[in-house]
C-alpha positions as CSV (number, residue, x, y, z in Angstrom):
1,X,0.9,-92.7,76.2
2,X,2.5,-89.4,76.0
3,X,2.3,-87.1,72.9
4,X,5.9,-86.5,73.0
5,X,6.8,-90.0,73.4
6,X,4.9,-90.8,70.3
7,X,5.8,-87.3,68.1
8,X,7.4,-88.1,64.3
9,X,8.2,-84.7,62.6
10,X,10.0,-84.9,58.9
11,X,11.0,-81.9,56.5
12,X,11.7,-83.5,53.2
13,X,10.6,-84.9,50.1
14,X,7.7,-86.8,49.4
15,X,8.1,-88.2,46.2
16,X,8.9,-91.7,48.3
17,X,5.0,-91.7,49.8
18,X,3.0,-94.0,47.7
19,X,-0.4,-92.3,46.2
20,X,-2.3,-95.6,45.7
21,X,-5.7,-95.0,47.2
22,X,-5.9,-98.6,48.4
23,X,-2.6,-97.8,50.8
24,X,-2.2,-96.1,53.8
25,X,0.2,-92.4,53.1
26,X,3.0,-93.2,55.4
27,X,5.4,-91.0,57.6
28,X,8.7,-91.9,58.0
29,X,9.7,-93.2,61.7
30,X,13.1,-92.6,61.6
31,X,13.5,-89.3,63.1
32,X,15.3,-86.6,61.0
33,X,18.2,-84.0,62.0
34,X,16.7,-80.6,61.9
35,X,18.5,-77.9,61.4
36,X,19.9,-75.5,63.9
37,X,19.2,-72.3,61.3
38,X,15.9,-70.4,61.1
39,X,13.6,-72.2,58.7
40,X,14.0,-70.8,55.0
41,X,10.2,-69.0,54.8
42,X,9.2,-66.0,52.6
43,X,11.9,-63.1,53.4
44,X,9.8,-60.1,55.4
45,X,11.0,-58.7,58.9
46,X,8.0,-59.8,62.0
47,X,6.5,-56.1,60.9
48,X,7.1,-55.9,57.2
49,X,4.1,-58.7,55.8
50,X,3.7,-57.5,52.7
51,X,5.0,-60.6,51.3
52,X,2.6,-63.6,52.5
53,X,0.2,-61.0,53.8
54,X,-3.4,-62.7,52.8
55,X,-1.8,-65.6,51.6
56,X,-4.5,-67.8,50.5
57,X,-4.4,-71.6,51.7
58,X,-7.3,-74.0,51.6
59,X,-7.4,-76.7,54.1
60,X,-10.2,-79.5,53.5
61,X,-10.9,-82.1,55.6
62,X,-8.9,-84.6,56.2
63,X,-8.9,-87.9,54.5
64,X,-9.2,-91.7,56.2
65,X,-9.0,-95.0,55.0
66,X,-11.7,-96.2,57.0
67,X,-14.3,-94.3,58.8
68,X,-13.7,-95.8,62.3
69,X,-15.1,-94.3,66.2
70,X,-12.6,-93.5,68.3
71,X,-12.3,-92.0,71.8
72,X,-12.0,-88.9,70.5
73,X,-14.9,-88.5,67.9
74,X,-17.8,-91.0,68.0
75,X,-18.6,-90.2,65.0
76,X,-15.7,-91.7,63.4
77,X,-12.5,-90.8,62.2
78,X,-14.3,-88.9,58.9
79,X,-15.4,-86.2,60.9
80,X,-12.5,-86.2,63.4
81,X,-10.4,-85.1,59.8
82,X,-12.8,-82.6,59.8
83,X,-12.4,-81.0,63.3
84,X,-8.7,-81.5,62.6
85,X,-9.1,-79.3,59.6
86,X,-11.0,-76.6,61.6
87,X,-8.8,-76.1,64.4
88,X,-5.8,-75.7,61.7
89,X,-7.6,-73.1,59.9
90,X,-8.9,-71.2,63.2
91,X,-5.0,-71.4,64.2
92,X,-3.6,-70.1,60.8
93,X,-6.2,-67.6,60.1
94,X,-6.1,-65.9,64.2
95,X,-2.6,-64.8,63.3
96,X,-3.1,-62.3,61.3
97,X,-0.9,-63.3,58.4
98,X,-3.0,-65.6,55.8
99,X,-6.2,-66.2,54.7
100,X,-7.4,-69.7,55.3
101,X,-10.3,-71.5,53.8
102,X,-11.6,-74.2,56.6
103,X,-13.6,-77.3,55.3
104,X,-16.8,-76.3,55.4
105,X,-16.3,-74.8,52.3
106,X,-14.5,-76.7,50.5
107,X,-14.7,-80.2,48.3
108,X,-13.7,-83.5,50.8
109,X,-10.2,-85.2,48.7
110,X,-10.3,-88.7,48.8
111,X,-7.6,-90.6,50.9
112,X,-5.4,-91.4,48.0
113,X,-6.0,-87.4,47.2
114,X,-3.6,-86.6,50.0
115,X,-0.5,-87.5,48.4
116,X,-1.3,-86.8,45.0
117,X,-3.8,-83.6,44.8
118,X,-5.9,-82.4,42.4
119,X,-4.0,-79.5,41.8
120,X,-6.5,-78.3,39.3
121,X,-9.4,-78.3,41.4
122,X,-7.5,-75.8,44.0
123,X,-6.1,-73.8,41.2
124,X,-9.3,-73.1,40.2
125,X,-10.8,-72.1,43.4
126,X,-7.5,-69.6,43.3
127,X,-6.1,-71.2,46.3
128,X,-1.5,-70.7,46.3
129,X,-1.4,-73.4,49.0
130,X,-3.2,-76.5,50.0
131,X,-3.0,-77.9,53.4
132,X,-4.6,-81.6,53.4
133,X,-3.7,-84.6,55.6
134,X,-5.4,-88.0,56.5
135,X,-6.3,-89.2,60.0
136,X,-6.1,-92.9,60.9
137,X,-6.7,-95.3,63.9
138,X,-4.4,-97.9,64.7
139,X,-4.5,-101.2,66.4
140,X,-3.5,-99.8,69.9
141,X,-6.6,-97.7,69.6
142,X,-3.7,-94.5,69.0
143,X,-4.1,-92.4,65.7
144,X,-1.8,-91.3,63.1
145,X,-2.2,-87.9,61.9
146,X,-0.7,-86.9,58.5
147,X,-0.2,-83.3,57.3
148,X,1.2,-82.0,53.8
149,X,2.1,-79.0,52.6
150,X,1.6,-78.1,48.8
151,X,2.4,-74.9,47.0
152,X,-1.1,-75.3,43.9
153,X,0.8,-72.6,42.3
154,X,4.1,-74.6,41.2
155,X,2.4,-77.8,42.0
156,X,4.6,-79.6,43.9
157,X,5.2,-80.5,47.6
158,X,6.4,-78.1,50.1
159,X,6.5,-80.2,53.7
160,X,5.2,-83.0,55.7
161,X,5.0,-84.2,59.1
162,X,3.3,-87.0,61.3
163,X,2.2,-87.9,64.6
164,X,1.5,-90.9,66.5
165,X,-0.7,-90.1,69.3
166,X,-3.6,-90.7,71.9
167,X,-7.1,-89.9,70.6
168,X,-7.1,-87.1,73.6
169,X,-4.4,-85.5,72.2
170,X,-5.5,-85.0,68.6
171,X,-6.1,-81.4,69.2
172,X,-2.4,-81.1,69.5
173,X,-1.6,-82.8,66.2
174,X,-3.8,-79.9,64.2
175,X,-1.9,-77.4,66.1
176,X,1.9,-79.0,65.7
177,X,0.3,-79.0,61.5
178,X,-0.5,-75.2,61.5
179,X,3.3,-74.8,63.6
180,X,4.6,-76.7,60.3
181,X,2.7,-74.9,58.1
182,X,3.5,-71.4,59.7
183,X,6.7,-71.8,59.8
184,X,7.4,-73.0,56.3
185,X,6.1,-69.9,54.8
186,X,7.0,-67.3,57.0
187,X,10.7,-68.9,58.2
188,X,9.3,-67.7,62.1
189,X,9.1,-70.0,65.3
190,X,6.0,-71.8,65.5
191,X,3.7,-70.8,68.8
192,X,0.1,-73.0,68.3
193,X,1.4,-75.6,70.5
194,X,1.6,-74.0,73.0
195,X,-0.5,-73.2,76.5
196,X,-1.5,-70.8,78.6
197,X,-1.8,-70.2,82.3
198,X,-4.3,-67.3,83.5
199,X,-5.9,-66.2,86.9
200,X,-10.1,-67.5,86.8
201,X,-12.2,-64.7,88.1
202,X,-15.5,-64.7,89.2
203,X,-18.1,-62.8,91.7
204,X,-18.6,-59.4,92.2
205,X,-15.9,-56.8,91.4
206,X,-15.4,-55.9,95.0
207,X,-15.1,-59.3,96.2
208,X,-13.4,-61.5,93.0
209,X,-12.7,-65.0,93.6
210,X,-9.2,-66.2,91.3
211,X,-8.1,-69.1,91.2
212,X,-5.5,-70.9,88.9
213,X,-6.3,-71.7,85.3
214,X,-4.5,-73.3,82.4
215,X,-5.4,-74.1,78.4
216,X,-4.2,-74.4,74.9
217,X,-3.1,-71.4,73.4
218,X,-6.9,-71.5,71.5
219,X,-8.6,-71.7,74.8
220,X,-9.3,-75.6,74.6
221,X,-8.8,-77.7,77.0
222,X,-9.6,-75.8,79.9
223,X,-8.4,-76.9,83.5
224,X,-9.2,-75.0,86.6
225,X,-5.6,-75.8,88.9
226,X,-6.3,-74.4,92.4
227,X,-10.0,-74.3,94.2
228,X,-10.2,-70.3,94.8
229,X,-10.2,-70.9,98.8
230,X,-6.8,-69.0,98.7
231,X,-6.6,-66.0,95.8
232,X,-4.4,-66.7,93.3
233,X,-2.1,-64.1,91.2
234,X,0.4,-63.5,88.6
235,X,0.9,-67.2,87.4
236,X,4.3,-67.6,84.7
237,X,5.3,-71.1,83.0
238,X,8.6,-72.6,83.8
239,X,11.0,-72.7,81.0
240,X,10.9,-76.6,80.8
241,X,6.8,-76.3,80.9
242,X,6.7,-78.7,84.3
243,X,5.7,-75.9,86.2
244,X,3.9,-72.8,87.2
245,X,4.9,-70.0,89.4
246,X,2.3,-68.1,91.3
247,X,1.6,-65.6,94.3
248,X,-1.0,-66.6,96.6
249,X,-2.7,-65.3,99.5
250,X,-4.3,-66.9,102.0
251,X,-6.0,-65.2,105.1
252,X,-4.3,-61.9,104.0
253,X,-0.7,-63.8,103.9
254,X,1.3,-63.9,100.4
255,X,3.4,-67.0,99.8
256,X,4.9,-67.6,96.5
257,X,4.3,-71.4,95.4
258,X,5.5,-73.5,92.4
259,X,2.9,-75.5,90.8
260,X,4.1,-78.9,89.2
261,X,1.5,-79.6,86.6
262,X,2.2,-83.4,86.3
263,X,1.2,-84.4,89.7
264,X,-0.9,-81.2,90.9
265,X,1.6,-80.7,94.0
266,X,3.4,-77.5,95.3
267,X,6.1,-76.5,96.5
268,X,6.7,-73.2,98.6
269,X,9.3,-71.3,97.6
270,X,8.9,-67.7,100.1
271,X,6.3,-66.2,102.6
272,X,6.0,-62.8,104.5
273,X,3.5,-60.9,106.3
274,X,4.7,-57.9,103.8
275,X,2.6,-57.5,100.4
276,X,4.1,-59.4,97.6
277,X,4.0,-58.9,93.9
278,X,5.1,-60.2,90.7
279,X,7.1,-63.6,90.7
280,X,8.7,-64.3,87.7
281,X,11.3,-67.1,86.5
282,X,14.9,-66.7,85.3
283,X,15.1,-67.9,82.0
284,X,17.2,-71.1,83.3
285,X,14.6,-71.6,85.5
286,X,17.2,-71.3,88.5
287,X,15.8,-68.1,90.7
288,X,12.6,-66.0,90.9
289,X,12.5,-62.4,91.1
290,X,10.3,-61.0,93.0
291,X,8.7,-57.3,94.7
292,X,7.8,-56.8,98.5
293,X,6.8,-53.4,100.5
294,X,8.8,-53.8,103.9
295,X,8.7,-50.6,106.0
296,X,7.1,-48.9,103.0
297,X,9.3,-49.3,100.3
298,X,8.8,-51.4,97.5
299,X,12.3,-53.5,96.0
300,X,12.8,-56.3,93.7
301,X,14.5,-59.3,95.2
302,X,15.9,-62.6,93.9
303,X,15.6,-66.3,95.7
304,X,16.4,-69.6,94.5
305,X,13.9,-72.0,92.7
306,X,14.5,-74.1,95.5
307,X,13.6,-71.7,98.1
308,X,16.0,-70.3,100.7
309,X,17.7,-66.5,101.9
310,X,16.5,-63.7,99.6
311,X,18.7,-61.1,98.1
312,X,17.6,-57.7,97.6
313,X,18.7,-56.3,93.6
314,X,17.3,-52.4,94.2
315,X,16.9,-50.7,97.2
316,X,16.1,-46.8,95.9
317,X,13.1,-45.0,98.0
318,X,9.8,-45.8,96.3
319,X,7.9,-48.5,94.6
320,X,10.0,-51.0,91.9
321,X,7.5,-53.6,91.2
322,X,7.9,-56.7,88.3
323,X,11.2,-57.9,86.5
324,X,11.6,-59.8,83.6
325,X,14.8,-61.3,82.3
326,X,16.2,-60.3,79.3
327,X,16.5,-64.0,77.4
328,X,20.2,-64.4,77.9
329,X,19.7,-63.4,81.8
330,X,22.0,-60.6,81.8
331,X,19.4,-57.9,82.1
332,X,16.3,-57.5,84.2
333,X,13.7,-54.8,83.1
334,X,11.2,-53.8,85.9
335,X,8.8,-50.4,86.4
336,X,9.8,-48.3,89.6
337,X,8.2,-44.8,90.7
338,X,11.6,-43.1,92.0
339,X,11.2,-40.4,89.0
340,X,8.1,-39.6,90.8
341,X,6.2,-41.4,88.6
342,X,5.9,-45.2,87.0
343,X,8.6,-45.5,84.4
344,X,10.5,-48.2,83.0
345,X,13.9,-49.4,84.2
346,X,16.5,-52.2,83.3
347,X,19.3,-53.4,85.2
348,X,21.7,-56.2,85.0
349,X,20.7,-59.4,86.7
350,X,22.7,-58.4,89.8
351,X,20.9,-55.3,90.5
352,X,23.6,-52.9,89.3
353,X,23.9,-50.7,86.4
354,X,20.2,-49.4,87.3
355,X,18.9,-46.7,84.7
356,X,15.8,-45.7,83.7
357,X,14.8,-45.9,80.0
358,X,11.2,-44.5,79.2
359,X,10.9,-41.0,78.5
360,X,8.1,-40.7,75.7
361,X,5.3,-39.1,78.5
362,X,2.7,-40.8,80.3
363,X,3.3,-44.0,82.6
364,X,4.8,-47.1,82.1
365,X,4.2,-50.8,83.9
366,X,4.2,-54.4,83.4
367,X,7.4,-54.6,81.5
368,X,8.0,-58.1,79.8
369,X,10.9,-58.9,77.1
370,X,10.4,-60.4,74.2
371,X,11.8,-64.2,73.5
372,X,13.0,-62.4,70.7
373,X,15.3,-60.0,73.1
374,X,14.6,-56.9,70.5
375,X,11.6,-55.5,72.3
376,X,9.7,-55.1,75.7
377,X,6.0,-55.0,76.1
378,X,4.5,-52.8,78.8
379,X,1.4,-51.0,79.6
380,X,1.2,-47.3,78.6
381,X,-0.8,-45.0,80.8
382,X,-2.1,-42.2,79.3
383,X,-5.2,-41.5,79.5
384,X,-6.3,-45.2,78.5
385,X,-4.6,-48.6,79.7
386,X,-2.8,-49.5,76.3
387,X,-0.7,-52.5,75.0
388,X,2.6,-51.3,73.9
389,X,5.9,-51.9,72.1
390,X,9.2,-50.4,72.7
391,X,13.5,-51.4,72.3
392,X,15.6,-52.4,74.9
393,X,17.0,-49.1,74.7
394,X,13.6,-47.1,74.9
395,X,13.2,-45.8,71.6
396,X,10.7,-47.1,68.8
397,X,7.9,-46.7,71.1
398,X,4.4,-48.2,69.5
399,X,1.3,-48.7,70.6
400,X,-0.8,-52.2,69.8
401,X,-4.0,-51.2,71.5
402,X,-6.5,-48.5,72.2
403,X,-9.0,-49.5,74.5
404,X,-10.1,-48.5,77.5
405,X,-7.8,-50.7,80.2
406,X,-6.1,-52.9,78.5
407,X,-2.7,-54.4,80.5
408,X,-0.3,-56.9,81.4
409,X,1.4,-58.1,78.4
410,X,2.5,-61.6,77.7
411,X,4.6,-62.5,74.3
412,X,3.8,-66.4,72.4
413,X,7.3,-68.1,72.6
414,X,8.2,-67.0,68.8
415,X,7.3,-63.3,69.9
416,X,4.6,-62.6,67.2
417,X,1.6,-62.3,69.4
418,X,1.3,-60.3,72.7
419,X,-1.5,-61.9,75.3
420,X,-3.4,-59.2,77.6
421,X,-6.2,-58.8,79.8
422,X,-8.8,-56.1,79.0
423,X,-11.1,-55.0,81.9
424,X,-14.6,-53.4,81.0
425,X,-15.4,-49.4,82.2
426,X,-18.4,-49.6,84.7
427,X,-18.9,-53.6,84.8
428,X,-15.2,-54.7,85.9
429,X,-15.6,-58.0,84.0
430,X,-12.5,-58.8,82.5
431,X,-11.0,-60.9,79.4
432,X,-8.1,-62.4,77.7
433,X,-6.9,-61.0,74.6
434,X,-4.5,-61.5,71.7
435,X,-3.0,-58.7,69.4
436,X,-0.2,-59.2,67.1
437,X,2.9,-56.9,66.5
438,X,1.0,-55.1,63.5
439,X,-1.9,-53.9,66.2
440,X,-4.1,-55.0,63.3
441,X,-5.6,-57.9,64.4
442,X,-6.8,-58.4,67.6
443,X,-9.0,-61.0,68.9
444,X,-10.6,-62.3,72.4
445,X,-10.0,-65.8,74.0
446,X,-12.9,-67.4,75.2
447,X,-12.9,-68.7,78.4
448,X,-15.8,-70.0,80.7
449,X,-15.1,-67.2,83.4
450,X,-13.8,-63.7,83.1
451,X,-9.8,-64.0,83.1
452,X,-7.1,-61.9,84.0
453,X,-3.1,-62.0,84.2
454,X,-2.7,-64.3,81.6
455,X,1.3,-66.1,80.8
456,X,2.1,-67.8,77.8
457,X,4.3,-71.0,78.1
458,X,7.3,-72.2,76.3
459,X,6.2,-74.1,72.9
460,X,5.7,-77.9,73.6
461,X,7.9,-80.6,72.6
């Protein structure tokens, strides 16, 4: 069975869901219209968080009506409520933007709790919202995962959703719960369900085996996609999630290959003996851009998703290297040298209307616009490698990091966090790394090698 298949979201009341503990909470089936509008959360711009800033929501296990094994906990479905719980708070509290109190810590409500909660026992650990769901198996050997949102202050219910799902796939249920509860309070896109493609490293620096690597946007569920025989490099999601795009090369030869995730086959899209860069995806998933040094210059070019004739879009002397679509398509940022050194550029998707729009000192690469379409992520050099923030237009320049070589950005689909790599001074091991738009809180994804080049995908249906 396929999450998808099985997924039932609501938004609505809940004063129809029986509190009887003997009963099973239930989630409606039918599925609900949503609405085409922004959800309604607190009022703040993505930069201005003063407003659910430290927010404080507790999240206890979740409740069962019988503590069952399944196949994804042995140890019953008690303490599966309790992973559930853990990964929601990990998720909610990795942002940046609340401050979650996981299970561990917290009193255990009973199963006819979750639809009726003590609001005075979380009022009185001073908690303003309660997360709490219930976990149950069914016949089929599938689970269904409940999660409620309730504001302890007012004392009433906020939201609600519920999946039907395979035991495998109960990770994804905690995540689609923190994507309910994030974007009911802060009226943003959700991002948790979500995954991640990156390039595996490992051996020494002067000889680095990378192969293709994918996981949830936690790090979980970690699969290792291509064996490392041939080097892999700059992976991107397909807008429909299906697929990734990604250079190889093999015996010195780059080809540029798309990845179908469902059946682990590939297609080859365009080869040359000339060096190769950068293959990214239109946002309609039609053509890839990508860079190639013929005769010693450096252009951008554009070829079908199908494969087929390429079309050069620049053609100034130098190096122009990258391009990302602006998310309407009209526009394609990219860095290029022919200032004399790396700046940032934009053109429109044809190639024409080419001008150059970085100016605040330094160098500037690895261009990527935001989902969002109000800002582009690059690497500032200066000195240090550093994450950084600017407008379409060049101005409002920021910078999110301030290590030593920090690079390649990479937005979550809502545009709230920015993915990087980091590379160590002396050692060369490298590392995947998170930092929101604040530049306040950054973390590190684990992952069982060193990784580089990270992509986030599109958020799952």
């Amino acid at each position: 069975m396929k999450f998808a298949a099985l997924l039932m979201t609501a938004a609505f009341s809940l004063a129809a869901i029986p509190a009887a503990a003997q009963q099973s909470p239930t989630i409606d089936e039918e599925p609900i219209a949503t609405s085409q509008e922004a959800p309604q959360g607190l009022s703040g711009a993505v930069t201005d968080e003063s407003e659910w800033q430290d927010l404080e929501i507790a999240i206890p296990g979740f409740a069962t009506n019988a503590n069952v094994s399944t196949a994804a906990n042995d140890a019953g479905t008690a303490a599966l409520g309790r992973d559930i719980a853990r990964v929601i708070t990990a998720d909610l509290q990795n942002n940046g933007l609340f401050r979650p109190t996981g299970p561990d810590s917290l009193p255990q409500p009973s199963f006819g709790d979750i639809t009726s909660p003590a609001y005075s026992v979380w009022d009185g650990r001073k908690a303003e919202m309660l997360v709490q769901g219930y976990v149950r198996k069914n016949d089929d050997d599938s689970l269904t995962v409940g999660c409620y949102l309730y504001d302890v202050l007012l004392k009433q219910p906020v939201e609600k959703a519920g999946w039907r799902l395979p035991p495998s796939d109960w990770r994804r249920a905690a995540h689609k719960c923190a994507d309910m509860v994030f974007s009911r309070l802060t009226g943003e896109n959700p991002f948790f369900d979500s995954r991640i493609a990156y390039i595996a490293e490992t051996g020494p620096k002067d000889n680095r085996r990378k192969r293709l690597a994918i996981m949830d946007s936690d790090g979980a569920n970690h699969r290792f996609l291509t064996s490392g025989n041939a080097t892999a490099l700059s992976p991107r999601y397909s807008p429909d999630y299906k697929q990734i795009l990604y250079l190889s090369y093999l015996d010195g030869n780059p080809r540029i290959y798309i990845y179908d995730i469902a059946s682990g086959t590939q297609k080859l899209i365009a080869q040359s003996e000339n060096p190769t860069f950068a293959p990214r995806w239109s946002p309609d998933g039609r053509w890839v851009l990508y860079s190639m040094a013929v005769a010693g210059n450096t252009d951008i070019y554009r070829v079908s998703a199908d494969g087929g004739e390429s079309v050069r879009l620049t053609s100034s002397p130098g190096i122009d290297v990258g391009g990302s679509f602006s998310p309407d398509g009209k526009q394609i940022v990219f860095e290029s040298d022919r200032s004399g050194s790396q700046q940032i550029y934009v053109m429109d998707a044809d190639g024409s209307d080419q001008r150059r729009i970085s100016f605040f000192g330094g160098r500037a690469a690895t261009p990527e616009w935001s989902p969002r379409g109000d800002q582009i992520a690059f690497t500032h050099i200066s000195g240090n490698f550093r994450i950084a923030t600017m407008s379409p237009n060049g101005k409002n320049m920021r910078h999110l990091t301030n290590s030593w070589q920090d690079e390649a950005p990479t937005w979550a689909p809502n545009g709230r966090i920015i993915q990087f790599f980091r590379t160590q001074r002396n050692s060369g091991e490298t590392s995947i790394w998170q930092v929101d738009l604040t530049g306040r809180n950054e973390r590190r994804l684990t992952t069982p090698v060193d990784g580089s080049d990270p992509a986030w995908g599109p958020i799952r249906d």
